[in-house]
N, C-alpha and C positions, 0 to 999 in steps of 0.2 A: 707668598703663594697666590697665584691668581683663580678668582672664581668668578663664576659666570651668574649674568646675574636671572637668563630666565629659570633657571633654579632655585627655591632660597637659600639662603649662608648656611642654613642650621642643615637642611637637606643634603648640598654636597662637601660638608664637615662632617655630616652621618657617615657617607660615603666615605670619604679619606677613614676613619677609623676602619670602615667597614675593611677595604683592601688592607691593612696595615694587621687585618686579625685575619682576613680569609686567604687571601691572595701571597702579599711578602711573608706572613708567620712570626711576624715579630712579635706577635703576644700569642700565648696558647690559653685555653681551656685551665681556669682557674688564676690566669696572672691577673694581677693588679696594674690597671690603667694607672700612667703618669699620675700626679695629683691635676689639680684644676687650673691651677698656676702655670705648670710645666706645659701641659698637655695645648692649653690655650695660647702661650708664647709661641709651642711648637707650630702650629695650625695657621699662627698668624690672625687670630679669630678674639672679641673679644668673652666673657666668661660667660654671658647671657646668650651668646649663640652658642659657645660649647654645652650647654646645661639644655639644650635643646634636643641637639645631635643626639648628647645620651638617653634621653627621655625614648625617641624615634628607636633609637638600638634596644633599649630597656624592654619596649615594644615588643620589636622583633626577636628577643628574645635571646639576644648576641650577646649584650651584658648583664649585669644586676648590680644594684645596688646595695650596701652593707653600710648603715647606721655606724658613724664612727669610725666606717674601717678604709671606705674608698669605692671603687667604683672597678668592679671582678669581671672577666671575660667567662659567661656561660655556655658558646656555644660557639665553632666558628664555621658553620656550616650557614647556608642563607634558608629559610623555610619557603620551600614553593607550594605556601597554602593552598590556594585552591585549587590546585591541581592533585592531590592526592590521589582521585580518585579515577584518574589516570594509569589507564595497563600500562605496563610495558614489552607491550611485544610488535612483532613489527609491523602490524597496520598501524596500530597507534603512531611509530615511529615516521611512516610513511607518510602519515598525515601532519604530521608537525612538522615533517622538512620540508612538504609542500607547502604548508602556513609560512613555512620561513623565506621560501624563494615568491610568495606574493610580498611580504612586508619588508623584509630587509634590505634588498638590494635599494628602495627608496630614502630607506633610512639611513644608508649609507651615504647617500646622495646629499640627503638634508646636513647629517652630519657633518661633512665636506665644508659643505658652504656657512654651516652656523657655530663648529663648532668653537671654540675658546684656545687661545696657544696652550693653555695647560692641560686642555680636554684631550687634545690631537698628541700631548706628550704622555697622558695616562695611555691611552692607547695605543703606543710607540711599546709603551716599556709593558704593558698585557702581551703584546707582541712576541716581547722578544724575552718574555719570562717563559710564553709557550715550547718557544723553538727550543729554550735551554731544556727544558722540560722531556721535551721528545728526544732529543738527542742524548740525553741522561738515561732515558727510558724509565720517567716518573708520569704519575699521576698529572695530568692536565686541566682538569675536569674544571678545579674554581678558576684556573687564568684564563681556560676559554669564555667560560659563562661571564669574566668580568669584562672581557675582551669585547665579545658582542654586546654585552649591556650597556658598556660604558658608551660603543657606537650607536645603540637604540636613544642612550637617555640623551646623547649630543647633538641630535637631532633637533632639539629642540621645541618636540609635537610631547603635549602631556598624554596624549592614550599611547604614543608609542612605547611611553614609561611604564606602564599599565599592564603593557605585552611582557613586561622583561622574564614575570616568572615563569610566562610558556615559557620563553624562548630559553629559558636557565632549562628546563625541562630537558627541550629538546635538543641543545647542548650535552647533556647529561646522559643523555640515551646514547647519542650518535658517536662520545669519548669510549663509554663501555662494548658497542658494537664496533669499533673501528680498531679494537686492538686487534678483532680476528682478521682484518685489511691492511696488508700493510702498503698497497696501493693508497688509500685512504689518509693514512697517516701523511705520505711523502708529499700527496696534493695539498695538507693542511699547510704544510709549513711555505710551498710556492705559490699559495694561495693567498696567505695572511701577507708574507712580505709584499703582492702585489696591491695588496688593499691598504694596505700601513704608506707603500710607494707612492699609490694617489691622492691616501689625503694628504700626505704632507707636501704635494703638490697643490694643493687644495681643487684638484681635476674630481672632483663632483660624478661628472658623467663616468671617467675611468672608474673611479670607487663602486657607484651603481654594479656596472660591467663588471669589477671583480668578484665581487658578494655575487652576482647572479653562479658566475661560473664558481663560483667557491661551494655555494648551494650546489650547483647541478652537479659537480664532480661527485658531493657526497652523497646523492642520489644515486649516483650512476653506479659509483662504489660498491652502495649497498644491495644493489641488484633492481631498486625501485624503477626500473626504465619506462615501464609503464604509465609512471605520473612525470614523464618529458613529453609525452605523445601532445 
């Protein structure tokens, strides 16, 4: 498995577990992580970077530790602390997808050009977990947020890392308001393949250009036309 190294090992080995409990579902709410052996052969990582990762999750509040027994999945939801105090209605709404169509479309850009061949294939397969997703007519909600995140953190800029829990926020708004659009929905999915199309082009400026119009759509969608003026 390849990682990148302006991340540290222990940070996107956090990550790998993180998608492996939020994203795939291969562990649920109360399983037992591999042991330390398995788990670190799995990861390709040696046992002081995985003893890390867990520490960060432990943290976040994703796993727990159990004396004796192993290492339990608590939680598989991401906590977007400091934004709790955040309405949700739609100015609030309005005002994050505005936040999103300033920052994103750069980070998209940056992503292009910085990201890592395995970063560009996590983002291939958030892609194409979505699309299975909406066509199933399931819940979206963690493949998006990891989809955009995983493009903020490949950026390679650490405040854009910073931004991920607005942007999970506003992710999270725009999946619950978009079931009543089904315009909304159909642009998600010709929207994400055009931006998955240019980075693995590694066309930079297209990727830019797609996030912008991927944002604007969702604006548009939502009735917000007033924040295109």
């Amino acid at each position: 498995m390849e990682y990148k190294k302006s991340q540290s090992l222990s940070e996107q080995v956090a990550d790998e577990i993180l998608d492996m409990i939020v994203v795939k579902k291969q562990f649920k709410i109360g399983d037992k992580l591999p042991n330390e052996t398995e788990l670190s052969e799995l990861l390709n990582v040696s046992r002081t970077t995985l003893r890390e990762a867990i520490k960060m999750l432990v943290l976040q509040d994703i796993v727990e530790i159990k004396r004796g027994k192993g290492t339990f999945v608590k939680s598989d939801e991401v906590d977007n602390f400091t934004l709790g105090n955040l309405r949700s209605n739609t100015s609030d709404l309005a005002d994050l997808l505005e936040m999103r169509l300033i920052i994103e479309p750069m980070g998209a850009y940056y992503a292009t050009k910085r990201a890592s061949d395995n970063e560009i294939e996590k983002i291939i397969e958030y892609g194409e977990i979505i699309e299975q997703k909406i066509l199933n007519n399931e819940d979206r909600t963690d493949a998006e947020q990891q989809f955009h995140n995983a493009i903020a953190k490949a950026s390679g800029n650490s405040f854009m890392k910073e931004l991920v829990p607005i942007i999970s926020k506003a992710i999270n708004e725009s999946v619950i308001l978009s079931k009543q659009y089904e315009k909304a929905t159909e642009l998600t999915l010709k929207d994400h393949r055009m931006i998955i199309d240019f980075m693995k082009e590694r066309n930079a400026e297209g990727a830019k250009t797609a996030m912008s119009l991927h944002i604007i759509h969702t604006i548009d969608s939502f009735g917000f036309k007033d924040r295109l003026v």
